[in-house]
C-alpha positions as CSV (number, residue, x, y, z in Angstrom):
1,X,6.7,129.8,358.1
2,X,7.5,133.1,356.5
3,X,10.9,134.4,354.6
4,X,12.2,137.4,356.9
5,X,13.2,138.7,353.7
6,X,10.9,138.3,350.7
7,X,7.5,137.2,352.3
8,X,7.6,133.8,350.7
9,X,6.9,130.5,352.2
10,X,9.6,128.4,353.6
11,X,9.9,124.6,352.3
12,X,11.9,122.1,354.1
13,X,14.4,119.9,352.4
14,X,12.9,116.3,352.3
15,X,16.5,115.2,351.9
16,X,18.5,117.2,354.1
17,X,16.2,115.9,356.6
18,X,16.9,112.3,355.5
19,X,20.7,113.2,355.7
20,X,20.5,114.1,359.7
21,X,18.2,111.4,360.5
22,X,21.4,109.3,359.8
23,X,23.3,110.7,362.6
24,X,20.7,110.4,364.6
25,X,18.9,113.8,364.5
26,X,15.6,115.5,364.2
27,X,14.8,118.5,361.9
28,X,16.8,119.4,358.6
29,X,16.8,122.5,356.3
30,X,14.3,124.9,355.4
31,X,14.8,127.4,352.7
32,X,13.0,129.7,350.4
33,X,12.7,129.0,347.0
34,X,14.0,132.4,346.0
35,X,17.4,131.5,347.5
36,X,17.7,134.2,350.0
37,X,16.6,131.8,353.6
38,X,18.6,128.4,354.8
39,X,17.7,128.0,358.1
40,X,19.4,124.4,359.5
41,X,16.3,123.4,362.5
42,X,18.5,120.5,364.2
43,X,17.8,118.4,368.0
44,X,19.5,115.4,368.6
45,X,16.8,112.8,369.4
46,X,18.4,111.6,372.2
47,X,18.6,115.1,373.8
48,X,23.0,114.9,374.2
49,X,25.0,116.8,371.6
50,X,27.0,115.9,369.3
51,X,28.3,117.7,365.8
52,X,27.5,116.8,362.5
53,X,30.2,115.2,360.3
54,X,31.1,117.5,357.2
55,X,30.2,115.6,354.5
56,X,33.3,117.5,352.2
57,X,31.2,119.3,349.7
58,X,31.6,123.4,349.6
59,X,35.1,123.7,350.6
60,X,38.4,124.1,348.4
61,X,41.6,122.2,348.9
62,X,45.1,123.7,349.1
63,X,46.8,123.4,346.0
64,X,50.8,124.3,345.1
65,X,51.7,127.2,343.0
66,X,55.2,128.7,341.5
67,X,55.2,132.6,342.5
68,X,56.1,134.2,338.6
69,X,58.4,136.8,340.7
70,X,60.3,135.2,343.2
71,X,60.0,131.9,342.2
72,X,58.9,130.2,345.6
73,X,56.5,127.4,345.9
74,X,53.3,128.7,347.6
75,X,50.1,127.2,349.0
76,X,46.6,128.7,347.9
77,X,43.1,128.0,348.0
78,X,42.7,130.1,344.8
79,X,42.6,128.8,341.2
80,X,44.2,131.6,339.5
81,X,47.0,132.5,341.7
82,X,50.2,133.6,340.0
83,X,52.1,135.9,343.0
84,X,52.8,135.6,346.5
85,X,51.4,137.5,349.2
86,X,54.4,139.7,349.2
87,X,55.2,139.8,345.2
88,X,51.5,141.1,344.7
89,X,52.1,143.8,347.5
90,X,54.8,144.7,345.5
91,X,53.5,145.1,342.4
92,X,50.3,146.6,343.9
93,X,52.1,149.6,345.2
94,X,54.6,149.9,342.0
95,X,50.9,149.9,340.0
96,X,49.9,152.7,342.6
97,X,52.7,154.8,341.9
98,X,53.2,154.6,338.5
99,X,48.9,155.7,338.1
100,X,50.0,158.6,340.5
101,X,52.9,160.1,338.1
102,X,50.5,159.4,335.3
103,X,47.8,161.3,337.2
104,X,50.8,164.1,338.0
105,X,51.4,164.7,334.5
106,X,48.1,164.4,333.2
107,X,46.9,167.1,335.8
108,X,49.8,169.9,335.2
């Protein structure tokens, strides 16, 4: 098999195929090894279907944060939060105005 994208060849993952053989599939993961193809080739061997159990890996938990503004406790994904949705909108469009008067004065 070909990359649609650079023209390499396309390995399959020995282990991801180990990984679905578990749950009782067929296939696994090819990819290119320049990173830009991951194609997941999966049939159930039994022929019914069935999904996959997520393993957990690739996804971020919900952590609590203090808002710095308005002092609320807030739930984010992110690492670096400091604001709320509507504290950062806020100070978004206090940001925007204050670069317009600056822009005003720096034009006349």
């Amino acid at each position: 098999m070909i990359c649609d994208k650079c023209h390499g060849e396309l390995f399959a993952d020995r282990e991801a195929g180990a990984y679905v053989a578990q749950y009782g599939y067929l296939g696994g993961r090819v990819h290119c090894m320049a990173g830009c193809t991951s194609i997941w080739l999966l049939k159930r061997a039994d022929g019914s279907e069935r999904v996959i159990p997520r393993d957990g890996r690739g996804q971020r938990h919900k952590h609590k944060f203090r808002c710095v503004d308005c002092r609320q406790v807030q739930l984010t994904r992110s690492y670096n939060t400091k604001r709320c949705k509507g504290c950062n909108v806020i100070l978004h469009r206090k940001r925007a105005a204050a670069a317009q008067r600056r822009y005003a004065r720096r034009i006349a």
